[in-house]
Backbone as JSON, one array per atom type, in Angstrom:
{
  "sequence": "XXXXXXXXXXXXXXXXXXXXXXXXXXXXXXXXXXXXXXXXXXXXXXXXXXXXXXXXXXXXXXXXXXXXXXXXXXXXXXXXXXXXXXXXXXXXXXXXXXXXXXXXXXXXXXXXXXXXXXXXXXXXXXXXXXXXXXXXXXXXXXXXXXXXXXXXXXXXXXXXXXXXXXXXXXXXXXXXXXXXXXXXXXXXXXXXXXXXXXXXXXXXXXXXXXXXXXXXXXXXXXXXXXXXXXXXXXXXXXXXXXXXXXXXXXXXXXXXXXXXXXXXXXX",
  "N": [[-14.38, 4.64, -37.67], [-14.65, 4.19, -35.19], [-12.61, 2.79, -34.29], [-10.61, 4.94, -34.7], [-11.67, 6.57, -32.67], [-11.39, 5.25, -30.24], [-8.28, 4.41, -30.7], [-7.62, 7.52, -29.94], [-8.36, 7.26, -27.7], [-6.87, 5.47, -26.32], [-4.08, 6.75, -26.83], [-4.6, 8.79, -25.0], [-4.82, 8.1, -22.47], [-2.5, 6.52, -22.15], [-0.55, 8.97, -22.19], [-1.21, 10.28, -19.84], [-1.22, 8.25, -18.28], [1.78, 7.87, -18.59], [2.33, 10.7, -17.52], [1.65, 11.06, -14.86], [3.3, 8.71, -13.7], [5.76, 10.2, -14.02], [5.34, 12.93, -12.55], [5.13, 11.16, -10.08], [7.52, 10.26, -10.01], [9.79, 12.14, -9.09], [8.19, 13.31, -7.36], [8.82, 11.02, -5.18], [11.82, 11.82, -5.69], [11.62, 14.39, -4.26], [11.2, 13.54, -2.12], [13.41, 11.83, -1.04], [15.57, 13.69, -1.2], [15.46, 16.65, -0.37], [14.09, 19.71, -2.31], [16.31, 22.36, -2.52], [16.79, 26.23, -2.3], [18.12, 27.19, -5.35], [20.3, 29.13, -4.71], [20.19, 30.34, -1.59], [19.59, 28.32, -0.21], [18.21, 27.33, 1.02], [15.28, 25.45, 2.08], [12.53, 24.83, -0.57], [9.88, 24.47, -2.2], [9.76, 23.26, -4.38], [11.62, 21.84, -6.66], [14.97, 22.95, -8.62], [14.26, 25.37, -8.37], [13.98, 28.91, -6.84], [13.87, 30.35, -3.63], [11.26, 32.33, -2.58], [12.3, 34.81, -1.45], [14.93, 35.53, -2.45], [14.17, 35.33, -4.84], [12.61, 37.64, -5.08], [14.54, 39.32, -4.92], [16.04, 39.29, -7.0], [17.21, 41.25, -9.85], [15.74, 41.87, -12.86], [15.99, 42.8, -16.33], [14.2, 44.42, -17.87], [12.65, 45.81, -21.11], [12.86, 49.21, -21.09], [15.83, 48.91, -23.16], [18.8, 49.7, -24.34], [19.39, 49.29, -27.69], [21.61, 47.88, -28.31], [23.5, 47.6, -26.68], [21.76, 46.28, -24.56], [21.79, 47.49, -22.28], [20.05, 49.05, -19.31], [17.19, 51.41, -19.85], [16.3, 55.01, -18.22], [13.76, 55.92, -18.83], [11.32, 55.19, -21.76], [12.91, 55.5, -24.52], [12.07, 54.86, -27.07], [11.79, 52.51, -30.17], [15.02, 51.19, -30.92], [16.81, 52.9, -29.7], [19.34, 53.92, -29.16], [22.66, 53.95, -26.36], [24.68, 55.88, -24.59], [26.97, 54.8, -24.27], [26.92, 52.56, -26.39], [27.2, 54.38, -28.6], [29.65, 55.97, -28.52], [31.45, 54.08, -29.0], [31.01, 51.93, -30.64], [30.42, 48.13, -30.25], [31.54, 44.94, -31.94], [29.82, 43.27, -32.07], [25.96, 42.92, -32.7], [23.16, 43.55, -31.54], [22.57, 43.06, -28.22], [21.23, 41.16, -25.06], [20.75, 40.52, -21.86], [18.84, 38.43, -19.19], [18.93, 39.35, -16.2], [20.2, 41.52, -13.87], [23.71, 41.46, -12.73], [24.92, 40.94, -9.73], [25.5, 40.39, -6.2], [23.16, 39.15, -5.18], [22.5, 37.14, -7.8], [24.86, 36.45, -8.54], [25.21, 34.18, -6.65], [23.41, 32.48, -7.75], [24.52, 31.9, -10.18], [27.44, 30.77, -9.59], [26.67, 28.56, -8.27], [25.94, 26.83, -10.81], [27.96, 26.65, -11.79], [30.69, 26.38, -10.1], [29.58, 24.93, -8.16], [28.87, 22.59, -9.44], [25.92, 22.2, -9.54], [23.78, 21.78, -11.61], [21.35, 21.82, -12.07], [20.53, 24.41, -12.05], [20.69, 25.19, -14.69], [18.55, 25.44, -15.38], [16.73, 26.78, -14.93], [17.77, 29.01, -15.46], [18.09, 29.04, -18.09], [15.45, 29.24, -18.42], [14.27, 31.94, -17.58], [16.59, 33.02, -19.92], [15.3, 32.65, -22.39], [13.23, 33.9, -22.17], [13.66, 36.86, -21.49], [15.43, 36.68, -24.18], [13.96, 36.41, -26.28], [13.27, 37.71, -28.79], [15.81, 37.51, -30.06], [16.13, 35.06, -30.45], [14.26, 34.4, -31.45], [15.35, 34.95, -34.33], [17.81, 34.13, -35.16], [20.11, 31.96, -36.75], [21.85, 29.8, -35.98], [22.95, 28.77, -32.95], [25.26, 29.61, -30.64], [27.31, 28.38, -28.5], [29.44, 30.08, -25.99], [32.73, 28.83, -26.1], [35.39, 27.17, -24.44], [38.91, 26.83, -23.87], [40.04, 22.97, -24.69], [41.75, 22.38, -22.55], [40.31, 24.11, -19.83], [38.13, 22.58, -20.05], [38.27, 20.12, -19.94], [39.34, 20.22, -16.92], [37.11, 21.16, -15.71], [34.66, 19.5, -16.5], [32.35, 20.25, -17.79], [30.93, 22.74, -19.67], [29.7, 25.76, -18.93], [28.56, 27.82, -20.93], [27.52, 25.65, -22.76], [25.7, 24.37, -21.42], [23.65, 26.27, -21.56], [22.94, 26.69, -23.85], [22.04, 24.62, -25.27], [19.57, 23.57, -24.34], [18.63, 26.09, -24.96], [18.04, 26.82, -27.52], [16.58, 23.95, -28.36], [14.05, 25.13, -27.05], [13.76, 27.21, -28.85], [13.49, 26.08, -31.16], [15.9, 25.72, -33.17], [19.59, 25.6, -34.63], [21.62, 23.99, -33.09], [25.05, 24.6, -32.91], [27.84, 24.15, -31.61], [30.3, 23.58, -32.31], [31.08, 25.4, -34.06], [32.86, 27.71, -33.26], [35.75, 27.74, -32.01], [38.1, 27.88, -28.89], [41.07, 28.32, -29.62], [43.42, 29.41, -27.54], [45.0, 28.94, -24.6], [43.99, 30.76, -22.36], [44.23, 32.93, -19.68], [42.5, 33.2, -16.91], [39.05, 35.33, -16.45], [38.73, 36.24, -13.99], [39.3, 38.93, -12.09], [40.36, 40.87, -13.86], [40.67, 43.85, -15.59], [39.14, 45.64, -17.85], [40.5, 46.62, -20.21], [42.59, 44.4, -20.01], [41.33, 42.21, -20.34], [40.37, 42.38, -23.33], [43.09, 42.03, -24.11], [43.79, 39.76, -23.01], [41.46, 38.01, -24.48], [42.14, 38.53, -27.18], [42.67, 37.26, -30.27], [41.79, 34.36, -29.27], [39.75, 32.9, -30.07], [38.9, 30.9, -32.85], [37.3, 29.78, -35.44], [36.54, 26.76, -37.55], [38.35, 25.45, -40.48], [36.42, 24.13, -42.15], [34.1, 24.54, -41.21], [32.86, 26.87, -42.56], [31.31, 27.07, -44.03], [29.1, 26.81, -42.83], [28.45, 29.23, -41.6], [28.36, 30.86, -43.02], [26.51, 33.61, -44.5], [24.87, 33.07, -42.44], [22.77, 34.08, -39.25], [24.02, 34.67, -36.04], [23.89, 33.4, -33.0], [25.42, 33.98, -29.92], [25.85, 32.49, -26.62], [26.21, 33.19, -23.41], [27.02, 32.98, -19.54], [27.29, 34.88, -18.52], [28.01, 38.52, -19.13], [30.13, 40.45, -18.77], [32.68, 43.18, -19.2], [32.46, 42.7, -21.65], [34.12, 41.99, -23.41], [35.0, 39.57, -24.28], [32.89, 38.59, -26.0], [32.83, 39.83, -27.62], [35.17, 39.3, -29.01], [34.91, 36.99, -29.83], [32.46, 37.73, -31.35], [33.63, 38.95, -33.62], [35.49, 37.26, -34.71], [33.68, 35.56, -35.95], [32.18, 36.8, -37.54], [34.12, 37.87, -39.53], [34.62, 35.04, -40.56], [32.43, 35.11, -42.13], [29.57, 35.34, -41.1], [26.54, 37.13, -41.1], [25.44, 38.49, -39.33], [25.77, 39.07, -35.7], [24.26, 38.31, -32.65], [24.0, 38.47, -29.04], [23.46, 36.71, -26.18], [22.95, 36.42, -22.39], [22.81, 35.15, -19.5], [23.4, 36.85, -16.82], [24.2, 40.26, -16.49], [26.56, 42.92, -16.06], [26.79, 45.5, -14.87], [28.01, 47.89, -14.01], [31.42, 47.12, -14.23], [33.96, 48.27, -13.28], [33.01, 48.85, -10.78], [32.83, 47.0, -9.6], [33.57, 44.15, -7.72], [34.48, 41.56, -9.76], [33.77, 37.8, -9.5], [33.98, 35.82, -11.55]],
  "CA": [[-14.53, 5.77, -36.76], [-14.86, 4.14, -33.74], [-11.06, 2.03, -33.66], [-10.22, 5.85, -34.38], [-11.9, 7.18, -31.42], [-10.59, 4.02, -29.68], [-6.62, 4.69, -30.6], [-7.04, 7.89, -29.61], [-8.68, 6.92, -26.11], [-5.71, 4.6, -25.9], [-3.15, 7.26, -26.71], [-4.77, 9.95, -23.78], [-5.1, 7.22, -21.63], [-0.88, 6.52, -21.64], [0.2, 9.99, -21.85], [-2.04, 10.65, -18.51], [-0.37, 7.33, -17.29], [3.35, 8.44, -18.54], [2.87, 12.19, -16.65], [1.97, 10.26, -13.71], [5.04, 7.87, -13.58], [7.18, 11.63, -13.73], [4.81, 13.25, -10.94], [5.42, 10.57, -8.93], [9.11, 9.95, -9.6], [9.69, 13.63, -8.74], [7.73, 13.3, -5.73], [9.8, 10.23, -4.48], [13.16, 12.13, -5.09], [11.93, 15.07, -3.51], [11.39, 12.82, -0.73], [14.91, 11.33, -0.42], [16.24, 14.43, -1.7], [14.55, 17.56, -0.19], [14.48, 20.52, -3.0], [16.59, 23.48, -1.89], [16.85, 26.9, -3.04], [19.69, 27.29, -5.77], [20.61, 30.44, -4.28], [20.53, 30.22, -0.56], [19.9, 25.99, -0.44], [16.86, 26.62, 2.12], [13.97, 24.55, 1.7], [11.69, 25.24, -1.08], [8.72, 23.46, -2.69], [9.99, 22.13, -5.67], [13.21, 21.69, -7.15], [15.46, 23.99, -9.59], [13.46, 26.7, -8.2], [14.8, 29.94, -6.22], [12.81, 30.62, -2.76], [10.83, 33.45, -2.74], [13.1, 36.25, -0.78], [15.84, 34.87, -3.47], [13.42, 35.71, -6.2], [12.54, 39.09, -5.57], [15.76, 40.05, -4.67], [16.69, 39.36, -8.56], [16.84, 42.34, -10.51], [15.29, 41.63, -13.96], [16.23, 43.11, -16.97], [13.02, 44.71, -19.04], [12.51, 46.94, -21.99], [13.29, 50.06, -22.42], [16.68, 48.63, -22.82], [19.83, 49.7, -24.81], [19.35, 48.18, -28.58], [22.76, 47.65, -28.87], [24.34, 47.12, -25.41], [21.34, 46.07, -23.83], [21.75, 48.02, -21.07], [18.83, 49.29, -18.69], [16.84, 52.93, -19.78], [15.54, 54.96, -16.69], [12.67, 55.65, -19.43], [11.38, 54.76, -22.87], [13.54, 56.21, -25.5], [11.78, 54.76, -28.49], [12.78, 51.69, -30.87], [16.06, 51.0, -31.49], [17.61, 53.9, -29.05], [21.37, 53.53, -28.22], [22.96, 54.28, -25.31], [25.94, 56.73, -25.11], [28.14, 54.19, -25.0], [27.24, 52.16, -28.14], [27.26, 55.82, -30.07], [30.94, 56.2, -28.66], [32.03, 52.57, -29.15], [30.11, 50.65, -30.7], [30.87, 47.49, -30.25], [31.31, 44.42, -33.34], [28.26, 42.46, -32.14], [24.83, 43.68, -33.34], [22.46, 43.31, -30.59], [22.6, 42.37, -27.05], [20.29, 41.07, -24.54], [20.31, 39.45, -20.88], [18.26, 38.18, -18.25], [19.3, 40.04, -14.82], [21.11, 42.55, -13.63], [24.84, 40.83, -12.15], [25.13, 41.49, -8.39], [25.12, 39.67, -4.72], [22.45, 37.65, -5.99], [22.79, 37.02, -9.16], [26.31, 35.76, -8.95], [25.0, 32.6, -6.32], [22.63, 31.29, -8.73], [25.53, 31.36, -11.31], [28.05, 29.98, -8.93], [25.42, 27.48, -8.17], [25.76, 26.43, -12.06], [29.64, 27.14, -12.61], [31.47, 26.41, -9.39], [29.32, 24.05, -7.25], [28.08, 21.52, -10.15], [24.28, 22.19, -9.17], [23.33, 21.55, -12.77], [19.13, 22.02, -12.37], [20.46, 25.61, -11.71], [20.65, 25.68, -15.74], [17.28, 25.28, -16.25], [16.09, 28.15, -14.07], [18.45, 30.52, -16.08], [17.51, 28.71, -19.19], [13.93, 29.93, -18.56], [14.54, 33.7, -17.71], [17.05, 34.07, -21.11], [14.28, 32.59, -23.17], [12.2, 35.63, -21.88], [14.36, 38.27, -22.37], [15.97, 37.07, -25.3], [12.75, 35.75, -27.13], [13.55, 38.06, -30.24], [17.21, 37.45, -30.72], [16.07, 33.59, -30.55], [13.15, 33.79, -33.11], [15.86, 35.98, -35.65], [18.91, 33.07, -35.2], [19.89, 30.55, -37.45], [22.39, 29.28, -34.82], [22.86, 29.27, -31.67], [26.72, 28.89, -30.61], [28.01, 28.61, -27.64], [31.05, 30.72, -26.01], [33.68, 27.9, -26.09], [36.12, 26.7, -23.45], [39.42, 25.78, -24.05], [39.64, 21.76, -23.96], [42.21, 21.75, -21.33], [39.7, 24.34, -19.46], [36.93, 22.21, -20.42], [38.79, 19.05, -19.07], [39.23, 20.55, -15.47], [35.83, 21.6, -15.36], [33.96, 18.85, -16.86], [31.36, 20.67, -18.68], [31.02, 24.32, -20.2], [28.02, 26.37, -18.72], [27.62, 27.91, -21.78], [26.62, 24.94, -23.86], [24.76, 23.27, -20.7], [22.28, 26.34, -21.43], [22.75, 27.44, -25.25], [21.61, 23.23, -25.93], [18.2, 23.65, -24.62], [17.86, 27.3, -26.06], [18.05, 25.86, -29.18], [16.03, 23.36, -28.05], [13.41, 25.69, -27.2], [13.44, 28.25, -29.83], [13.49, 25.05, -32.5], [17.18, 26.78, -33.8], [20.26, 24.27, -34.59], [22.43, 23.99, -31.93], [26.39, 24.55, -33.08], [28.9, 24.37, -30.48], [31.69, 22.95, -32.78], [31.18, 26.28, -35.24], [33.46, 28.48, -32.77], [36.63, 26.95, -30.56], [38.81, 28.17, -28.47], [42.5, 27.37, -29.51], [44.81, 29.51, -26.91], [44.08, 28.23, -23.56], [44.04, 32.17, -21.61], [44.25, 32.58, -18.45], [40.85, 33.11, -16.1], [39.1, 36.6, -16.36], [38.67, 36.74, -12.94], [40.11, 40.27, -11.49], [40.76, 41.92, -15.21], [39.81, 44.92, -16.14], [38.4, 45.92, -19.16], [41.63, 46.5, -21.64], [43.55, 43.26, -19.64], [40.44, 40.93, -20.71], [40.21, 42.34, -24.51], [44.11, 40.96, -24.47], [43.6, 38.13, -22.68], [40.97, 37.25, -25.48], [42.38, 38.67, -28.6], [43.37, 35.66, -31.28], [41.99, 33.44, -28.94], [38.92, 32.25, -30.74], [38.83, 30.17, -34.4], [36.54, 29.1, -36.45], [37.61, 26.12, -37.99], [37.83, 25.59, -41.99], [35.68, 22.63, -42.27], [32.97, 25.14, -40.22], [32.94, 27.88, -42.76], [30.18, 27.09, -45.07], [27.73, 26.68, -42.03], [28.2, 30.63, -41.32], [28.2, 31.97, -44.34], [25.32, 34.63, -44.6], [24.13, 33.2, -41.2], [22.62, 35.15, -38.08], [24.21, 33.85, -35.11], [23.68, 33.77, -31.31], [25.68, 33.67, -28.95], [25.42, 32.54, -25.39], [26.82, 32.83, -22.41], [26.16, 32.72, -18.65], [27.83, 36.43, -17.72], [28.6, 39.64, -19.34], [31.41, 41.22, -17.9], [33.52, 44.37, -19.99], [32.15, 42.42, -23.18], [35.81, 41.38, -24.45], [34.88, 38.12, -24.22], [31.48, 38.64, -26.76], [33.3, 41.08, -29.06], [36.11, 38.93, -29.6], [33.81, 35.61, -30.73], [31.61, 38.4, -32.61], [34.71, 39.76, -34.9], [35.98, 35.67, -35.7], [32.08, 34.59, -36.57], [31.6, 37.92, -38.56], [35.27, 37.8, -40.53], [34.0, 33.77, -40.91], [30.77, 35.17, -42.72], [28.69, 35.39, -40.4], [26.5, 38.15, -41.73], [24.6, 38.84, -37.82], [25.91, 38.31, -34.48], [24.21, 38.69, -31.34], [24.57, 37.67, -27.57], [22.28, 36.56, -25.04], [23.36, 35.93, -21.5], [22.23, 35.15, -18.28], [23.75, 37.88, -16.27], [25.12, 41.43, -17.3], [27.52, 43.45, -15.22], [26.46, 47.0, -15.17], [29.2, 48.69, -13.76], [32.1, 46.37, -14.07], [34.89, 48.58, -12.85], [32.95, 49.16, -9.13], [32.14, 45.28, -8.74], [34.51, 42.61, -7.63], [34.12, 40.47, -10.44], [34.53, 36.73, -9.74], [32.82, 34.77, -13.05]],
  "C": [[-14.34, 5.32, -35.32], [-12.83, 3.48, -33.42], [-10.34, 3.23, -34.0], [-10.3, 6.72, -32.98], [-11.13, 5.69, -30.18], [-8.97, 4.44, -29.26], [-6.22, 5.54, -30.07], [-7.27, 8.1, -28.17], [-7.41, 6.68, -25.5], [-4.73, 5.67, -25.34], [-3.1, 8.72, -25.37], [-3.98, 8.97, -22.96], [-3.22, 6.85, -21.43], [-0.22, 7.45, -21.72], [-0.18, 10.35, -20.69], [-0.69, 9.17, -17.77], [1.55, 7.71, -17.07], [3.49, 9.79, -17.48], [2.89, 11.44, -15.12], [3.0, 9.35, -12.95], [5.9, 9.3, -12.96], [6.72, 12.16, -12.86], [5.34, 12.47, -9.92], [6.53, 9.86, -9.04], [9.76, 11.26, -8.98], [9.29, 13.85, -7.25], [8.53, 12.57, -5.03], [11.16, 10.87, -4.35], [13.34, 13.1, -4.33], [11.76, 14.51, -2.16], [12.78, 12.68, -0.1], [15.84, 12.72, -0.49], [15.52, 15.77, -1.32], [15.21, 18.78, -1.3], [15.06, 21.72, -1.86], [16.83, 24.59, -2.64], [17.92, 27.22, -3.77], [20.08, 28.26, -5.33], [21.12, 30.4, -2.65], [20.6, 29.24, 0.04], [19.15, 26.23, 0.91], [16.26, 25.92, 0.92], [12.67, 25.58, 0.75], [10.89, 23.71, -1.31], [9.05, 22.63, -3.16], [11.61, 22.43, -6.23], [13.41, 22.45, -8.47], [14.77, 24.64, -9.7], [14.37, 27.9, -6.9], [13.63, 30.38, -4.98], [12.5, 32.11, -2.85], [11.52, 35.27, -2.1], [13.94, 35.95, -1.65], [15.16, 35.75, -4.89], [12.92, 36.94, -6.37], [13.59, 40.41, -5.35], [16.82, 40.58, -6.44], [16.12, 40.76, -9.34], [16.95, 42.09, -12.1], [15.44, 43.09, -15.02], [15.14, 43.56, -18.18], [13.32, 45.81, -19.56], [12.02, 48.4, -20.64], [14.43, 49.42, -21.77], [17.69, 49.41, -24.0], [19.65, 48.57, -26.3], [20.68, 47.07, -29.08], [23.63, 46.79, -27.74], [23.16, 46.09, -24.35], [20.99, 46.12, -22.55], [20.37, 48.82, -20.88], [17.94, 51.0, -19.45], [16.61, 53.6, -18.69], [14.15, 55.53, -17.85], [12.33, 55.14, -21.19], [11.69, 55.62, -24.04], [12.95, 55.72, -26.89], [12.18, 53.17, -29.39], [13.87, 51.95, -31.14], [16.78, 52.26, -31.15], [18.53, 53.22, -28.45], [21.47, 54.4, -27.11], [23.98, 55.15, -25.96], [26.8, 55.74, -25.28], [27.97, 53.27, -26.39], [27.77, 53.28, -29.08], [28.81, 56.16, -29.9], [31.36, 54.98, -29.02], [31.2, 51.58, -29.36], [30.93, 48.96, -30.92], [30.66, 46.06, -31.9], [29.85, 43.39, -33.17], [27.13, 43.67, -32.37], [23.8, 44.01, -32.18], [22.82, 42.45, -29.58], [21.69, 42.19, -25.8], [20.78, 40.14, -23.17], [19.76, 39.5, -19.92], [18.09, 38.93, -17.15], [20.13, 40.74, -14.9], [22.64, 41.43, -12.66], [25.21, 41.28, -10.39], [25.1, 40.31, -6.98], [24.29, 38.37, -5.13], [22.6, 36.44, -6.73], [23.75, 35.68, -9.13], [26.54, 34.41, -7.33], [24.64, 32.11, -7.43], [23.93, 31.08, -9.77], [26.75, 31.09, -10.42], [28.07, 28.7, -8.37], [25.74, 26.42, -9.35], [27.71, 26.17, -12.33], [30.36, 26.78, -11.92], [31.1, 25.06, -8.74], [28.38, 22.73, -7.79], [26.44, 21.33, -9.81], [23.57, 22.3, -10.9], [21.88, 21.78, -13.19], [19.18, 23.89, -12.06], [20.31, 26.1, -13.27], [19.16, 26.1, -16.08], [16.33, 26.3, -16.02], [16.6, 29.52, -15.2], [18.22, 30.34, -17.5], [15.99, 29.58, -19.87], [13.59, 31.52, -18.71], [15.36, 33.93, -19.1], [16.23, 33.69, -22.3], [13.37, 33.63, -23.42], [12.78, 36.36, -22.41], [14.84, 38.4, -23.52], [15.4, 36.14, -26.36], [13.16, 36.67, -29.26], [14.66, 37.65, -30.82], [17.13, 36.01, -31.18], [15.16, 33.53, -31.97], [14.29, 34.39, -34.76], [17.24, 34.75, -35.94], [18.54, 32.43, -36.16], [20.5, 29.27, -36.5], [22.4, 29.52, -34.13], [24.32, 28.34, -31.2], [26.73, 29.36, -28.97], [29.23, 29.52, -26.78], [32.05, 29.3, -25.72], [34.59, 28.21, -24.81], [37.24, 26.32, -24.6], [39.58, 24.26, -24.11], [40.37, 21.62, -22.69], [41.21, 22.52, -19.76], [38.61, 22.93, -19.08], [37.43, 20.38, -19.38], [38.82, 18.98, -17.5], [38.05, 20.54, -15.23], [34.82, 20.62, -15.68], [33.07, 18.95, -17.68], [31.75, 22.52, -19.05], [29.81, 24.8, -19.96], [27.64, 27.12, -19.85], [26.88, 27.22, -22.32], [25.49, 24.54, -22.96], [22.98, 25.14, -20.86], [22.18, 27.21, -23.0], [21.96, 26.03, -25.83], [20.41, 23.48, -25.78], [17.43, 25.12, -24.69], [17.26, 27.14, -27.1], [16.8, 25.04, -29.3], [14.23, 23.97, -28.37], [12.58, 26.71, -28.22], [13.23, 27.32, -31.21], [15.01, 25.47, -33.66], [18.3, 25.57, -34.01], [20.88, 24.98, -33.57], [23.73, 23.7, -32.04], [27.08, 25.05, -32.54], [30.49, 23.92, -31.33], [32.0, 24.3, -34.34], [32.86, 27.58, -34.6], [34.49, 27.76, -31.45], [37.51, 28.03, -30.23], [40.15, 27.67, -28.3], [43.63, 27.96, -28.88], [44.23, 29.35, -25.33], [44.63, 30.11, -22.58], [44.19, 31.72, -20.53], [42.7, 33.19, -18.1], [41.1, 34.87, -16.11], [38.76, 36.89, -15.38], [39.72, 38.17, -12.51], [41.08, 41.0, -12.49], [40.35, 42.19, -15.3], [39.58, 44.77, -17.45], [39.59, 45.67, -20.71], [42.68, 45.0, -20.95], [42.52, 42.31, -20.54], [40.33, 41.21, -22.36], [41.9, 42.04, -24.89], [44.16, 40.37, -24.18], [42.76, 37.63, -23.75], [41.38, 37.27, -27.21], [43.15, 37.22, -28.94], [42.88, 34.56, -30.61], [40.47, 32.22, -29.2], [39.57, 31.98, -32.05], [37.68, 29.94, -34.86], [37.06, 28.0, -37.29], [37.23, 25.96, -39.62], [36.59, 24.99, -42.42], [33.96, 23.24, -41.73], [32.48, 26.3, -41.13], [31.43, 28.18, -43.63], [29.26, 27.4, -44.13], [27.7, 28.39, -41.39], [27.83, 31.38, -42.03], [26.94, 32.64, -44.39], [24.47, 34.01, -43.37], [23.86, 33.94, -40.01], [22.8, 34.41, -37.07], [24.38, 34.55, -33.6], [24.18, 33.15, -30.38], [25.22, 33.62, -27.48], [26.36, 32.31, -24.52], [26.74, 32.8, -21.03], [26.69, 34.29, -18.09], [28.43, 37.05, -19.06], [29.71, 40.23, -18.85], [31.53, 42.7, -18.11], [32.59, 43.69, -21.67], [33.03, 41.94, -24.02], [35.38, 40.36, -24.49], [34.02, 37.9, -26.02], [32.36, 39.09, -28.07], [34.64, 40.03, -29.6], [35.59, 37.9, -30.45], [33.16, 36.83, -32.11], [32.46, 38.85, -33.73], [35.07, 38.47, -35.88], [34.79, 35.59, -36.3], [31.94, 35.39, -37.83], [32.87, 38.04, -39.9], [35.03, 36.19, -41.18], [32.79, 33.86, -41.82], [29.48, 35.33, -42.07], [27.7, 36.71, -40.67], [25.42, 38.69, -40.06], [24.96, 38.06, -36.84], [25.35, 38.55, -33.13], [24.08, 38.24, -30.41], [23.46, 38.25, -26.34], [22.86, 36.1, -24.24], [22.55, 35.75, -20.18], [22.26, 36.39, -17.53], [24.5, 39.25, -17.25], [25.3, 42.8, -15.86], [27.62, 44.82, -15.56], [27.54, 48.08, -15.07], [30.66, 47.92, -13.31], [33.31, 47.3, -13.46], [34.47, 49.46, -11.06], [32.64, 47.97, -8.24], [33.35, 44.64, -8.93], [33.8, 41.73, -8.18], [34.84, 39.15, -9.74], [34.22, 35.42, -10.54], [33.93, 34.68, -13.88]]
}
């Protein structure tokens, strides 16, 4: 009893010492390194955090929402109330869910992440689509990525989807398959396409590859990505995964773009 109470003295006693080491490596880099806000890059407290005029400027995405589109209510319609547009067009994914509303804001912090390699900006947006898209996460078996071309993926160095579908996964305890869904025609950028340009810019241009097929089969899978747009993007992955077997697809994002044909998109 006692070299039990002992071991597990020991084992407090160096997890207290290990947090301490990370407190005070943290502290030293915010020394050399003052945190700034990902958004406007004043001075905040602590690092991969958003300063407080930043943070309530964000327009958050809560129930009553759209079961389908995930779009906003102006009140509570009930479980599992569609919008008009799912009931005219519904789209091939099942459910959709994200974080913020897409606007002024918004589209620093993800410029922050996507444009200007600020990488601790994932972890911020990581945290908010955990929130909002806590159900779609506990109902997954996977959790896929939206894919990059490689020659994309080459220019750019990384893919902001995976840098925040890895520690979704992570989080929710879910596997984490980025190699279930590729992208084999290299498109061009959906910057400044409308709605029917971007569902041909994406048609055919996802795969699934053979070797990938078993791991879908009767699975519920979740996509991620860091923006909404028109949805061509979502719907085109959701038709390959679902003709692949996929027997549930739905898509969690960071941002979602409410009225895409009155906003200068540039994501």
């Amino acid at each position: 009893m006692e070299d039990e109470v002992a071991e597990a003295g020991s084992k407090f006693q160096f997890a207290n010492l290990t947090q301490l080491a990370r407190n005070f490596g943290r502290s030293l880099i915010d020394i050399i390194v003052p945190p700034k806000c990902l958004s406007c890059r004043m001075a905040v407290t602590q690092g991969s955090s958003l300063c407080i005029s930043c943070w309530q400027n964000l327009q958050f995405l809560e129930s009553p929402v759209c079961d389908v589109m995930g779009t906003p209510f102006a009140y509570d319609q009930g479980a599992g109330a569609l919008s008009a547009a799912a009931l005219a067009d519904p789209p091939p994914w099942d459910r959709a869910r994200a974080a913020i509303v897409f606007d002024q804001h918004s589209k620093n912090l993800i410029h922050a992440l996507k444009y200007k390699d600020h990488h601790e900006a994932a972890l911020m947006m990581v945290r908010m689509m955990a929130r909002s898209g806590r159900e779609l996460l506990a109902e997954a078996d996977l959790i896929v990525p939206v894919p990059l071309h490689p020659t994309r993926l080459w220019k750019r160095r990384f893919n902001q989807a995976a840098l925040l579908a890895k520690p979704l996964a992570q989080i929710a305890a879910k596997k984490y398959a980025p190699d279930v869904l590729v992208r084999n025609v290299a498109t061009r950028q959906q910057v400044g396409l409308d709605q029917k340009a971007r569902q041909k810019n994406v048609k055919k241009a996802f795969q699934v590859p053979q070797s990938k097929l078993s791991e879908l089969k009767g699975r519920n899978v979740l996509l991620i990505d860091d923006v909404r747009t028109t949805g061509a993007t979502v719907a085109a992955c959701a038709e390959v995964l679902k003709k692949a077997g996929a027997t549930q697809v739905n898509s969690l994002s960071f941002a979602l773009v409410l009225e895409p044909r009155r906003f200068h998109i540039d994501v």
